[in-house]
C-alpha positions in Angstrom: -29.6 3.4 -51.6 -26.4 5.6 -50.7 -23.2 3.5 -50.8 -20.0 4.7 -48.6 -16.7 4.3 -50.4 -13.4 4.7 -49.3 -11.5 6.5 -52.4 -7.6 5.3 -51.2 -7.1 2.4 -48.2 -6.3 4.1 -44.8 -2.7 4.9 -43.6 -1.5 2.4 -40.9 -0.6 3.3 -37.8 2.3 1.4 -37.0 2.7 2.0 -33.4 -1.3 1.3 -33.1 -0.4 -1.9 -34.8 2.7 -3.0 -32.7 1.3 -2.1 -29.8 -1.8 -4.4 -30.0 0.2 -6.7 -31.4 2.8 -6.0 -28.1 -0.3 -6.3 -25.8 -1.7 -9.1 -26.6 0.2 -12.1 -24.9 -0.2 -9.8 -21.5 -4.2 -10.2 -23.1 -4.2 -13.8 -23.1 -2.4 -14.5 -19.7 -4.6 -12.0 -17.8 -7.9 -13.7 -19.0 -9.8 -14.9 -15.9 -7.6 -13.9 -13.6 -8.6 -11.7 -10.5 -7.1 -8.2 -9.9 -8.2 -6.1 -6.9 -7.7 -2.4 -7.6 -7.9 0.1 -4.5 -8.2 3.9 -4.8 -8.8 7.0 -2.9 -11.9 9.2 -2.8 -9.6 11.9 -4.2 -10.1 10.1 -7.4 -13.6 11.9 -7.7 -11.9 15.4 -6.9 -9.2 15.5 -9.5 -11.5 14.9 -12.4 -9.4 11.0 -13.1 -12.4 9.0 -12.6 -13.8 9.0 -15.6 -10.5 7.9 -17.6 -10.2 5.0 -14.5 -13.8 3.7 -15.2 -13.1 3.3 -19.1 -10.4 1.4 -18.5 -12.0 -0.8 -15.9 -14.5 -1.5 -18.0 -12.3 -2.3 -20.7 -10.1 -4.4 -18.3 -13.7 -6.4 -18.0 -14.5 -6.9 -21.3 -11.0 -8.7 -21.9 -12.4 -11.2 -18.8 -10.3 -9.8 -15.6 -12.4 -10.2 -12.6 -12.1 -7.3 -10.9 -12.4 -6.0 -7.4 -12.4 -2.7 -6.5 -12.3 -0.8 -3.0 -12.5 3.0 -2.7 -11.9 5.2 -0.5 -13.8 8.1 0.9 -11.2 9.9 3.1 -11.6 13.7 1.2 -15.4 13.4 0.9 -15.6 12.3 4.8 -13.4 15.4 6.1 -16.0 18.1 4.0 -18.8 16.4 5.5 -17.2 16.8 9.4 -16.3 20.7 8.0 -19.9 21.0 7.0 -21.4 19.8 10.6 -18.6 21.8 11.9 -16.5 19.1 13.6 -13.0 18.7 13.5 -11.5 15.7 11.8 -8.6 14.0 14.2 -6.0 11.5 13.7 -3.3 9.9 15.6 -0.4 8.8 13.8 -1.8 8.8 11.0 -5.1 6.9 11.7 -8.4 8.7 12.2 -10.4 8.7 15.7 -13.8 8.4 14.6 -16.2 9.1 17.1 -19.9 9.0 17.3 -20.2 12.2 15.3 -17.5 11.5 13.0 -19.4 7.6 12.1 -22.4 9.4 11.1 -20.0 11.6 8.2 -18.2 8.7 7.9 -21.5 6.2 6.6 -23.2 9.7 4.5 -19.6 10.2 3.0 -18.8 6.7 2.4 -22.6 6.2 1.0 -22.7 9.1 -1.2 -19.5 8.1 -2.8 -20.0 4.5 -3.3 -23.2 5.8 -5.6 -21.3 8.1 -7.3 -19.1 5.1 -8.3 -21.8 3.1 -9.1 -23.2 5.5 -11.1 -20.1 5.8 -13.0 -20.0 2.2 -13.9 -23.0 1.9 -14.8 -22.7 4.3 -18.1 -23.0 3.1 -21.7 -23.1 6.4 -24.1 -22.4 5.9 -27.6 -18.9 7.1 -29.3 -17.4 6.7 -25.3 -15.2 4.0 -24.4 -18.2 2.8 -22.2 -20.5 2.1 -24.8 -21.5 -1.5 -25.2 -19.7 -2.0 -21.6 -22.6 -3.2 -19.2 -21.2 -3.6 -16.0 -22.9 -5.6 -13.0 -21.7 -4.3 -10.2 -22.4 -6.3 -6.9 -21.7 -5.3 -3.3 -22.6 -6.8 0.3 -21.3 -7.4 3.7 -18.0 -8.8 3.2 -16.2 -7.4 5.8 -16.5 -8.2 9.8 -15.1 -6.0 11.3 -13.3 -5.1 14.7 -12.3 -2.3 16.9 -8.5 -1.0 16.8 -9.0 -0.2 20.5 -6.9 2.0 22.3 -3.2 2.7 20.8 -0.9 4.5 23.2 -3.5 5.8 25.2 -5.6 7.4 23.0 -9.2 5.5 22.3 -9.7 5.2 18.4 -13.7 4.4 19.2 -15.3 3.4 15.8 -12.0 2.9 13.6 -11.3 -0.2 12.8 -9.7 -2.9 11.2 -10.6 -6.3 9.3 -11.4 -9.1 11.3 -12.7 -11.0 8.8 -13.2 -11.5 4.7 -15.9 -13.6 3.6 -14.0 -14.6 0.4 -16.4 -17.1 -0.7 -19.4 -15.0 -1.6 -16.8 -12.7 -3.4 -15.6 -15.6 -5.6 -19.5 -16.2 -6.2 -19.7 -12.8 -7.5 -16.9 -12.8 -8.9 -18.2 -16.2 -10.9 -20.8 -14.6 -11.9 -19.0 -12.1 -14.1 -19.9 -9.2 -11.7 -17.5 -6.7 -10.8 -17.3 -6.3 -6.7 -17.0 -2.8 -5.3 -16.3 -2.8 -2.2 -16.5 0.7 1.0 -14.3 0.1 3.3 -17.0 0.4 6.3 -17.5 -3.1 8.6 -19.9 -4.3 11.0 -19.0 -6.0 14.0 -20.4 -9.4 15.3 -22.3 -7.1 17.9 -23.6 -5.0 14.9 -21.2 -2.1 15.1 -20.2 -0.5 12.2 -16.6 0.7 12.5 -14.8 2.8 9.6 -12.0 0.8 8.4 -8.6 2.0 6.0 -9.3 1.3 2.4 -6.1 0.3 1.6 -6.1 -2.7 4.6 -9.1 -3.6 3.5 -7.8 -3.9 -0.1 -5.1 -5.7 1.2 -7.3 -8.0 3.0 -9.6 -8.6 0.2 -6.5 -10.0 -1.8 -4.9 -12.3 0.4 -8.1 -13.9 1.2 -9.3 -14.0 -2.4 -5.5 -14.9 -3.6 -5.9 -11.7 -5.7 -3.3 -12.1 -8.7 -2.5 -8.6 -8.6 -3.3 -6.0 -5.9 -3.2 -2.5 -7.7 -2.9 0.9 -5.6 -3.8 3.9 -7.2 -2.2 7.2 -5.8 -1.6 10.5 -6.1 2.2 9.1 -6.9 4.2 7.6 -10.1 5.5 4.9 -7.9 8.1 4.1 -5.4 11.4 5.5 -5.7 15.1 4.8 -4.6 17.2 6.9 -1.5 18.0 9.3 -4.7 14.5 10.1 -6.0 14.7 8.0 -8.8 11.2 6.0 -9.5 12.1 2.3 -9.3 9.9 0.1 -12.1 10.2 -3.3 -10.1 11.3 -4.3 -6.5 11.0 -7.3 -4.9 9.4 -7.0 -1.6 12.7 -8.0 0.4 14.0 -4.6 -1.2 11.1 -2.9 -1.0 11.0 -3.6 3.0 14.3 -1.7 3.5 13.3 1.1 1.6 10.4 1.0 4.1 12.7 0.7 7.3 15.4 3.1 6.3 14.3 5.8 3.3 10.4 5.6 4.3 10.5 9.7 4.4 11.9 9.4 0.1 8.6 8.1 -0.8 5.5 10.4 -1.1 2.9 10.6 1.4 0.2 8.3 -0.6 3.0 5.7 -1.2 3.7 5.4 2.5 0.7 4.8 3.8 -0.1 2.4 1.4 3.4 0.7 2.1 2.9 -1.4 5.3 -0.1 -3.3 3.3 1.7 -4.1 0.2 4.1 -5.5 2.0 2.3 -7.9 4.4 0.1 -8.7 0.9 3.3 -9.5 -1.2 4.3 -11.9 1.3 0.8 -13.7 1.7 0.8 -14.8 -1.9 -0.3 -12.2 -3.8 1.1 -12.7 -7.3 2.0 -8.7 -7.6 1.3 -5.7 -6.0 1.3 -2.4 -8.7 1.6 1.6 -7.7 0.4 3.5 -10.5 -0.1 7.0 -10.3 -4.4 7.5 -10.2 -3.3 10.9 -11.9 -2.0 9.5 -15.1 -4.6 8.7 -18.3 -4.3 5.2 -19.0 -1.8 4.1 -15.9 -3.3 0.7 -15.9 -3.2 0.0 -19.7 0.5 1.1 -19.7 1.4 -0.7 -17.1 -0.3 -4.2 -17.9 0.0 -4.2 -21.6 3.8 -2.7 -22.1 6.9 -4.5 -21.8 8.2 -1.7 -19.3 5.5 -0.4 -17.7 4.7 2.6 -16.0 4.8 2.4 -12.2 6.8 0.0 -9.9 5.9 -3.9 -9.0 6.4 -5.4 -6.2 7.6 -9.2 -6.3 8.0 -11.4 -3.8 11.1 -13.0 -6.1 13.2 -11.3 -8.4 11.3 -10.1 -12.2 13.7 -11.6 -14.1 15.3 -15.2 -14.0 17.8 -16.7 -15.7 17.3 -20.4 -16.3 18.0 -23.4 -18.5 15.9 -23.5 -21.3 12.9 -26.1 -21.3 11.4 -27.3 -24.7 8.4 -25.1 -24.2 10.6 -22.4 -25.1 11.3 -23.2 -28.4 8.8 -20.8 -30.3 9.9 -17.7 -27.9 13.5 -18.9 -28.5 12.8 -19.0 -32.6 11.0 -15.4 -32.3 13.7 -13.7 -30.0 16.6 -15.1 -33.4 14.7 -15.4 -36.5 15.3 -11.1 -36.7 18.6 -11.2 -36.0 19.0 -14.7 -38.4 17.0 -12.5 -41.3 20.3 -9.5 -41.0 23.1 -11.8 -41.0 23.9 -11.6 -37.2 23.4 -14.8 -36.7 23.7 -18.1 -38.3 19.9 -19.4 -39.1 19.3 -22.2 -37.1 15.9 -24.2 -37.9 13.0 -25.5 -35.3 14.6 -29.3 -35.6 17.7 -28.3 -35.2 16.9 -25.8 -32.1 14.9 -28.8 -30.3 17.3 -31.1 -30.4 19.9 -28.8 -28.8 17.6 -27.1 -26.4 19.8 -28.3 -23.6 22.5 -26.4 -24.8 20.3 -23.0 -24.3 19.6 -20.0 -21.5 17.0 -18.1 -21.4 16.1 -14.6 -19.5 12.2 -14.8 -18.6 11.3 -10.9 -17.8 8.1 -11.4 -16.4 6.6 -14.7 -18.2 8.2 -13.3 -21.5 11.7 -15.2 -22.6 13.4 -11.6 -23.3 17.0 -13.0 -24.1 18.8 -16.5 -24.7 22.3 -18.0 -25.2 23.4 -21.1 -25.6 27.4 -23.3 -24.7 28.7 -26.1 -26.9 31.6 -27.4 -25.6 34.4 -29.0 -27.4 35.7 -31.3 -24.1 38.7 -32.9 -25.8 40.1 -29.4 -26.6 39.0 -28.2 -22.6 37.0 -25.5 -24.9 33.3 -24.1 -25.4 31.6 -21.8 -27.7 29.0 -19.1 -26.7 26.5 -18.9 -29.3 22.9 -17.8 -30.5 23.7 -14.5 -28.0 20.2 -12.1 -28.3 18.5 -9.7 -26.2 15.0 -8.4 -27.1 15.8 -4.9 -28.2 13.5 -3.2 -25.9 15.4 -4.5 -22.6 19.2 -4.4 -24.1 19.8 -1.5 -21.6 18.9 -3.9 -19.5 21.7 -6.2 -18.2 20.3 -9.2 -19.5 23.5 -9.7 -22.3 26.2 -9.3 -19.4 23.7 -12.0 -17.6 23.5 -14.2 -19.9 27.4 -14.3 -21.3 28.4 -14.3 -17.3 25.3 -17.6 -17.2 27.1 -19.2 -20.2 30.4 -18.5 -18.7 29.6 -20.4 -15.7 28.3 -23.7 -17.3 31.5 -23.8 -19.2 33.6 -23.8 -16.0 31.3 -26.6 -14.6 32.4 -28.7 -17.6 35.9 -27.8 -16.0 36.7 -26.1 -19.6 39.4 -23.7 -19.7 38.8 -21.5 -22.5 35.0 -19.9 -24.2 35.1 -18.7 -27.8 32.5 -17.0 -29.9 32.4 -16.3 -33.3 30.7 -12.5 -34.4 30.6 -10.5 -37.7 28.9 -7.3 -35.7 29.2 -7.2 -32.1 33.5 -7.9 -31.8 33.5 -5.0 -29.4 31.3 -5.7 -27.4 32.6 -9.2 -26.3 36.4 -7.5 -26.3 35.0 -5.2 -23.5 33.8 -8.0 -21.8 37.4 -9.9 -21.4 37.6 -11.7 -24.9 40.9 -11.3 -27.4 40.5 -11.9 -31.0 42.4 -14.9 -32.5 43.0 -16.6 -35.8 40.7 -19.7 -37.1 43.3 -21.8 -36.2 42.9 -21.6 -32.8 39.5 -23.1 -32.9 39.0 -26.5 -32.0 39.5 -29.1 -34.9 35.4 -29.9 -35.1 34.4 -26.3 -35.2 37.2 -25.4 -37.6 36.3 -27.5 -40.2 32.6 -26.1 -40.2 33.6 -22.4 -40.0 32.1 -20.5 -43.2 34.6 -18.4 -45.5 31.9 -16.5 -46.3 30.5 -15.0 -43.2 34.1 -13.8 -42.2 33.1 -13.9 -38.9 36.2 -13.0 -36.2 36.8 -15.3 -33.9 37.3 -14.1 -30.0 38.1 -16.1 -26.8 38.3 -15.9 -23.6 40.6 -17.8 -20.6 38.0 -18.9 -18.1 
């Protein structure tokens, strides 16, 4: 019997390390929860699909119910060139008529079994092997005619009339993975060719989707300058739509109009990620920062009074800075019993920053303390948030004057409006507990 050894212990890969480490409270809130992802048939043409399959199967195996809808838009338009028809559109949408439904239900058939087909691998040394997907369709969709829009008769287009969510929660329940072609029947029996990304939109309001993910030939929205935007909330995002709709690129805008109505129907968050990019989704979910832009229907970030339940995030955010001397060490007790005197920044579900005021009423004063900022979001804002938060309780107290006491970080509180002062103007109380030792210099501030 041959036995392997291993001569010296394997290098570590710190950044593999962190970032599994990083990942894996995004890991434990995403379990069970239900993301629909829509995407393009252009996905099949640019050679992305297999990179989007392994990580939908790997978004499975962490247990993410998952609904996906394609598109077929590319693979319809070379079967009409094939029969020799010419596609046509108004505003956008496309006329189908008879002709065009029959390229419509080949291209939208082929390309669902092409999908299929690609879930349904398992090679060894992929990322697929192991993965055994059960993927489930049916007759979700009723569907009805969009009728005749400024004159012109859009025949067999349509759009959702109906989503039977039910049966896909059943599925869903079932561990299955729901792909969905955006083709409908009618209660007549017609079948009408429907937009993949209202159907995906539909899909999530009715199945209270907790994200809605579209995939496009795109890195995201982006500002009146160019400039990609990483999170909007959908207020924002609906100006952008009205007045700088032309900024954004062609597979951002026509996915726009359903993001918004989703966002404001209660879907937790609505994601563009570019369907070009390896491993959009996995960036994106599993990184503090992300990749694309996310669309809230409030604001990312909140700043709020602290709550017991943040204790541990408070203790994880310090205990660095409390092991290099920045700050004074301050144990769990301690930090319960004064959790009242604490802010926190929560950056989507993660407390990201904290701060906390103890005021000295007799002497009308207050001191800002326990001032940290995760290091990955201290380009963020969040200290000049939190000082301005901490500022503001203090002149609720009706206190005149906020002090804080540093040994690193004098400048950056003296470009914020604070003037360094001797000891002695410190209130009696905090005086007579300052420590010699640390030498730290004591600022203030007239509120």
């Amino acid at each position: 019997m041959t036995l392997e050894t291993r001569s010296t212990q394997p290098d570590t890969d710190a950044r593999l390390v962190a970032w599994v480490r990083q990942a894996a409270p995004y890991i434990h809130a995403f379990r069970g929860r239900t993301f629909v992802i829509a995407f393009g048939g252009e996905v099949l043409e640019t050679g992305a699909a297999q990179a989007l399959i392994h990580d939908i199967a790997l978004l499975d195996s962490m247990g993410i119910r998952l609904v996906l809808v394609h598109g077929a838009r590319p693979q319809i338009d070379a079967e009409m060139q094939a029969r020799g028809l010419t596609p046509k559109f108004h505003n956008g949408v496309r006329i189908t008529d008879a002709n065009a439904l029959e390229c419509v239900k080949r291209a939208m058939g082929v390309t669902r079994i092409e999908f299929e087909a690609l879930l349904s691998q398992g090679l060894p040394n992929t990322p697929m092997a192991g993965a055994f997907l059960r993927v489930t369709g049916g007759n979700f969709i009723t569907a009805r005619p969009v009728g005749v829009v400024d004159g012109v008769d859009h025949q067999y287009t349509g759009a959702v009339r109906k989503v039977i969510a039910e049966e896909i929660q059943a599925d869903l329940a079932q561990e299955n993975v729901v792909l969905i072609t955006p083709i409908g029947a009618s209660p007549t029996g017609e079948i009408f060719n429907l937009a993949w990304e209202e159907v995906a939109e539909a899909v999530a309001i009715a199945i209270k989707a907790d994200k809605l993910i579209y995939l496009c030939a795109a890195p995201g929205m982006v500002n009146a300058k160019g400039a990609l935007i990483d999170a909007v909330t959908v207020d924002d995002a609906q100006k952008l739509f009205s007045r700088h709709l032309k900024t954004q690129a062609p597979d951002i805008a026509r996915v726009l109009p359903s993001a918004l109505r989703a966002c404001r129907s209660d879907v937790g968050r609505v994601h563009f990620l570019d369907a070009r990019a390896d491993g959009a989704m996995l960036m994106e979910f599993f990184t503090r920062d992300g990749v694309g832009t996310v669309m809230t229907s409030a604001p990312l970030a909140v700043l709020r009074d602290a709550t017991i339940d943040d204790v541990v995030a408070i203790l994880g955010l310090i205990e660095p800075l409390e092991a290099d001397g920045t700050l004074v060490k301050r144990g769990r007790e301690r930090l319960e019993m004064e959790i009242n005197r604490f802010s926190v920044v929560e950056h989507d579900g993660v407390i990201v920053g904290c701060a906390a005021v103890y005021p000295f009423a007799t002497e009308k004063s207050a001191e800002l303390a326990c001032l940290a900022v995760m290091p990955d979001f201290r380009r963020s804002g969040y200290g000049d948030q939190l000082c301005g938060h901490i500022e503001a309780r203090a002149k609720k107290m009706k206190l005149k004057h906020l002090f804080v006491l540093t040994t690193r970080t004098a400048h950056w509180f003296i470009e914020r409006g604070f003037v360094e002062t001797s000891i002695d103007t410190l209130p009696t109380a905090r005086r007579e507990l300052y420590n010699l030792q640390r030498r730290s210099k004591v600022l203030v501030k007239t509120l």
